[in-house]
N, C-alpha and C positions, 0 to 999 in steps of 0.2 A: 747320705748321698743317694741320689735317685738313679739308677743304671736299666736301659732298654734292654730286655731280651736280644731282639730285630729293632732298630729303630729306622724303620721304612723314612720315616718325616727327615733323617738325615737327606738320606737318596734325594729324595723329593728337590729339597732344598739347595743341594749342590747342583743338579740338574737345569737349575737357574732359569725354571718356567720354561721350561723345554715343554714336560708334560702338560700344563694346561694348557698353553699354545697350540700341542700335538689334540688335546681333544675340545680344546672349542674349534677347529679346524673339521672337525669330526661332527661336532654338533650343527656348524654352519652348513656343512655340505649336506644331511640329514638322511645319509643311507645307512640306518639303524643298526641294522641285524646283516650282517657279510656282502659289507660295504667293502669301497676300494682298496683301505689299510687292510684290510685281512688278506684280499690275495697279497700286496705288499709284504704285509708281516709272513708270511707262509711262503714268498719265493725267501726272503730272508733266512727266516728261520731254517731251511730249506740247504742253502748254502753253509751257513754257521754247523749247524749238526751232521755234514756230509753224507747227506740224502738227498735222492733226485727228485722228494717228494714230498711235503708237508701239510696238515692237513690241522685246520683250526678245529676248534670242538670247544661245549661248554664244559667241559671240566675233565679232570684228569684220571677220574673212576671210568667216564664216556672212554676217553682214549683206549683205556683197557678192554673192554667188551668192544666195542667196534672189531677192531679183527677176529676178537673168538666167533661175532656173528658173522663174519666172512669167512669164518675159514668151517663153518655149520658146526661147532662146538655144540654136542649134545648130551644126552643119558648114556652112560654105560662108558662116556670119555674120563680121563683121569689127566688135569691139568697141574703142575706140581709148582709150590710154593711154598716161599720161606714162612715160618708161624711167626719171625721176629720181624714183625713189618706194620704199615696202619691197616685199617681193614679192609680198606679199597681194593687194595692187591687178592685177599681172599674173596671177598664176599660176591665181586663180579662172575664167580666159577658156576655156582647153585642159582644166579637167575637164570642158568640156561638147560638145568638139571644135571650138570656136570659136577666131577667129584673133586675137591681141592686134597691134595696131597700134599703134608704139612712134610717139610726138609728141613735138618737143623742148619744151623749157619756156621762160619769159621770162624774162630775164637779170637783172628786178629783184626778182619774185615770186619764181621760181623754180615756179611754177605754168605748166599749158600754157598754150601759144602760141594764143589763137585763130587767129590769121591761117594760123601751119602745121597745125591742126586743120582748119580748112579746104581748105588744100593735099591736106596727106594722105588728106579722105574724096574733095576730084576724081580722083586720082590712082588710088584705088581703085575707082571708080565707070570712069573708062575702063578699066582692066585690064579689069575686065569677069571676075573671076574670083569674088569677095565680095561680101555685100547689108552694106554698112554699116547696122547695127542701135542700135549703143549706145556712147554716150561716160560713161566714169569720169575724170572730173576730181577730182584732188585738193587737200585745204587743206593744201598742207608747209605744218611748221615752226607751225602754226597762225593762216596767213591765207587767207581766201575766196580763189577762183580769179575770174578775171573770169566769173563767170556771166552776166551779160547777152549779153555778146556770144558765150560760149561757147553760149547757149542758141539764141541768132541760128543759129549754124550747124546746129546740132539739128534748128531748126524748117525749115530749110531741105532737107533732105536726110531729112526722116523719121524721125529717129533718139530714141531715149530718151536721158535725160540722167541720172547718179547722180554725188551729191557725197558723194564718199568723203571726210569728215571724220572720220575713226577721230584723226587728231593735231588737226583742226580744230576741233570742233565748241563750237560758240559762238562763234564767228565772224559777220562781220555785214558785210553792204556797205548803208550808208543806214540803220540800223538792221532792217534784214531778213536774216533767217537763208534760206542756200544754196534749202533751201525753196521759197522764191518762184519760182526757175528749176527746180530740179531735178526731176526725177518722186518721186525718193527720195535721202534723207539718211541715210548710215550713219553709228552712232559705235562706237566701239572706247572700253572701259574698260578697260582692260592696265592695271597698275598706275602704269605709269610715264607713263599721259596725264591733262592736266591733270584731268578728269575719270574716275577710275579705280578701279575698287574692288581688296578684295584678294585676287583669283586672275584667272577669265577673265570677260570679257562682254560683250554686245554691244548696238545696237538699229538696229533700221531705223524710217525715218519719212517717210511722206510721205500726200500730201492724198486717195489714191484708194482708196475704200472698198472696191473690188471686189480690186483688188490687195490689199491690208491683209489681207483674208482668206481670200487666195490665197496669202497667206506664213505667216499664224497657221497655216493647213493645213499647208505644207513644213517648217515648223518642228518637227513633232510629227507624224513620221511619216506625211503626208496624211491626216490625220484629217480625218473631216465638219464642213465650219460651215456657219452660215446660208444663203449664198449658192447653197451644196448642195440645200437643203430646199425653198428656192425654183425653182429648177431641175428638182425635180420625184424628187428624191431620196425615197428613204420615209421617214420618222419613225423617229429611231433613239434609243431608252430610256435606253440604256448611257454609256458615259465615250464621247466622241465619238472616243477617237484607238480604237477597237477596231473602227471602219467606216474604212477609207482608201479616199480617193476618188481620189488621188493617190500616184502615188510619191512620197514626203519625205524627211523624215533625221530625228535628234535635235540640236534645237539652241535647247534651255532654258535657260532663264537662272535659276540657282538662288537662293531665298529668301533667305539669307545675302547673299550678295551685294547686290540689291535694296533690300536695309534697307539695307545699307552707302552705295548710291548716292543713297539717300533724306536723308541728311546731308551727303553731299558734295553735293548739287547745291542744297543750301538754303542755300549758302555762294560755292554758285560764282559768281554776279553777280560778288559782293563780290572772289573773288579774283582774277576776271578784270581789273578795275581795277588792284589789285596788280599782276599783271602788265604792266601797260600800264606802270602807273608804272617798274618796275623795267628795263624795255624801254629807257624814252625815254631812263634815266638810263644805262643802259650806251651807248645810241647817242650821247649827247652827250660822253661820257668815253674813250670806244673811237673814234672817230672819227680824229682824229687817227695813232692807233699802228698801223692795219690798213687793206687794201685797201678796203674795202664795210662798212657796217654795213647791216645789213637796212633795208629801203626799203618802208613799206604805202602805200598810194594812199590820197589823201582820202576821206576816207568809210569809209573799211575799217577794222572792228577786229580785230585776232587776238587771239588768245589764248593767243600766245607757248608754244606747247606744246616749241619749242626758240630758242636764242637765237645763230643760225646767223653767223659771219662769214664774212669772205673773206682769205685771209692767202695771198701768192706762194708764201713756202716754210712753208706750212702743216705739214707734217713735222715741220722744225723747229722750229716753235712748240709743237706738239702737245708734243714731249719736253721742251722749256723749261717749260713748263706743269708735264708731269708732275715733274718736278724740283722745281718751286717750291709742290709740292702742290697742283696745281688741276687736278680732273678735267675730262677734254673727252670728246668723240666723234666721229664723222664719220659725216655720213649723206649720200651714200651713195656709198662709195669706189669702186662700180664697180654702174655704172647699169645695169639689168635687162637693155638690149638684148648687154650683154658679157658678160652671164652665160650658163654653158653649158648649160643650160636653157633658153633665151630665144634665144639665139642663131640657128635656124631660123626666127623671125617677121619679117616684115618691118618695116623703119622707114618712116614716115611720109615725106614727099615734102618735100624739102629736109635733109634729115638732121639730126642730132640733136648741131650744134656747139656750143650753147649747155651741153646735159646734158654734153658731155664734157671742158668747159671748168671746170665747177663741182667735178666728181670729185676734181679735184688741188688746191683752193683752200677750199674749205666746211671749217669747225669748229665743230660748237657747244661754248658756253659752258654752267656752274651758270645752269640756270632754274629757277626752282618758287614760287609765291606767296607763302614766307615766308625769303625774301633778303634777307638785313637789309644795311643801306648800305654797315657795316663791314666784310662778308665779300667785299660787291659791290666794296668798296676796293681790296680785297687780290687779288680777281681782276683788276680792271686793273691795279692795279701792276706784276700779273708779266705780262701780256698787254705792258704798256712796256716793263719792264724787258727784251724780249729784243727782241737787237738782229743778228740775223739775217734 
């Protein structure tokens, strides 16, 4: 038997030429690069994620550093994140000579720890060497992080808060999107997240108008907006990005694309439910045969962006699996603060035993919204049938 990770070509297919419709429309019209789908997709996106603001970008690492450039993230700042995450969420800290500050996670989320989120910014506050500035909390595996209480710590020590939901997003604690706590909500559209179009893309999103167009700026090479002319800028006739008020970057999010997420996100409710569904049924079926099946807290939806276990000799399951034709993954075999890259920053204050407990134990399974039951069968069977 042959079984998809993601099998994106399902989507595609039930969508019944919605998407190539949506981008030879795109192609006919021919405004390549943050053409009229994009503002489209961004008031969208915009209302769906309950933000007054949304903002395209080429990809979901851009999402991340655009605000730290807004908000002058520099040397001697201490921005704190989880070490069990991809690398994106770190590696954005040090292009700005800023220090990432590595937090373990909680052993049922798998999201940070308030409590040693806590730890870690006292810890840095007496060192007396870094100004804690900014916590990036992320949604693994696509469920909310505790925000409330991560936000408690924020407000207490001064700090910005960003909900890197690049695998999260549409996620919900109460029915409120990360939003509510965060200054800003990133998402990532990589193909392979539940919400994903098909090359790169990204969005930032959050409630403050002044920021909002203090990243439209960064985004498109510091170019003049509004906020400029009120400021006492002069009136400038031209295409706005030919005045830079700002150092920026390029980090567009192309037409094609934007059409593409314009259908996928007129679906996505729906297949977020899907996955819910497909979640509960593996956790009630996989229960039994494996150490942990993933555990959300009341009130919390995810969005299943992977469908993570916990298995002792994980290894060998992993090869049982691929024997028995059912692809896996591991995210993430060797957590940021191990990597030689990362390896110079310091860890957060009580160390990070939970993240290096998870490295040798986490497998995900085939998640994607169109998992039919029969296939869903056939991967627990073989998840039983080894018996290792």
């Amino acid at each position: 038997m042959t079984i998809a990770f993601i099998d994106l070509q399902a989507q595609r297919l039930r969508l019944n030429g919605a998407i190539e419709a949506a981008v030879q429309d795109a192609v006919t019209g021919g405004a390549w690069v943050m053409g009229p789908q994009v503002k489209q997709f961004e008031e969208q996106l915009a209302a769906f994620g309950q933000a007054r603001h949304a903002l395209g970008c080429a990809n979901g690492t851009d999402a991340l550093i655009l605000p730290l450039i807004a908000w002058g993230i520099r040397t001697g700042d201490a921005v704190f994140v989880p070490s069990f995450t991809f690398t994106a969420t770190g590696e954005i800290v040090p292009w700005l000579g800023a220090t990432p500050i590595f937090v373990d996670v909680d052993p049922d989320t798998y999201n940070m720890d308030p409590v040693k989120l806590e730890a870690a910014v006292a810890a840095v506050k007496a060192e007396g060497k870094l100004t804690p500035k900014v916590v990036i909390a992320v949604d693994l595996f696509g469920q909310p992080a505790d925000y409330p209480a991560i936000k408690a710590v924020c407000d207490r020590h001064g700090m910005k808060l960003i909900s890197d939901s690049a695998q999260g997003f549409g996620c919900t604690i109460d029915g409120d999107h990360p939003i509510k706590w965060a200054d800003v909500t990133t998402a990532s559209f990589f193909p392979a997240k539940p919400l994903g179009c098909y090359g790169d893309g990204g969005a930032v999103l959050t409630d403050d108008e002044d920021l909002a167009q203090e990243m439209d700026s960064l985004r498109v090479h510091g170019k003049v907006v509004a906020k400029d002319l009120k400021a006492g800028a002069a009136a400038f006739e031209h295409d706005p990005k030919y005045l830079a008020m700002r150092i920026g970057m390029n980090s567009r999010l192309d037409t094609i694309q934007a059409a593409i997420l314009i259908e996928k996100l007129a679906v996505y409710p729906q297949e977020i439910e899907w996955r819910m569904r497909i979640a509960a049924r593996y956790g009630e079926l996989l229960a039994p045969h494996v150490t942990a099946v993933p555990r959300v807290p009341a009130g919390n939806v995810s969005n299943w962006a992977q469908y993570t276990i916990e298995h002792e000799n994980r290894d060998g399951l992993a090869s049982h699996l691929k024997a028995q034709g059912v692809p896996t993954a591991v995210y993430y075999p060797i957590p940021l603060h191990l990597q030689p890259a990362y390896a110079r920053f310091p860890q957060g204050a009580g160390g990070l035993e939970v993240t290096e407990r998870l490295k040798d134990v986490v497998i995900s399974l085939p998640m994607h919204a169109d998992l039919d039951e029969a296939t869903q069968d056939k991967v627990v069977a073989a998840v039983a049938s080894f018996a290792g």
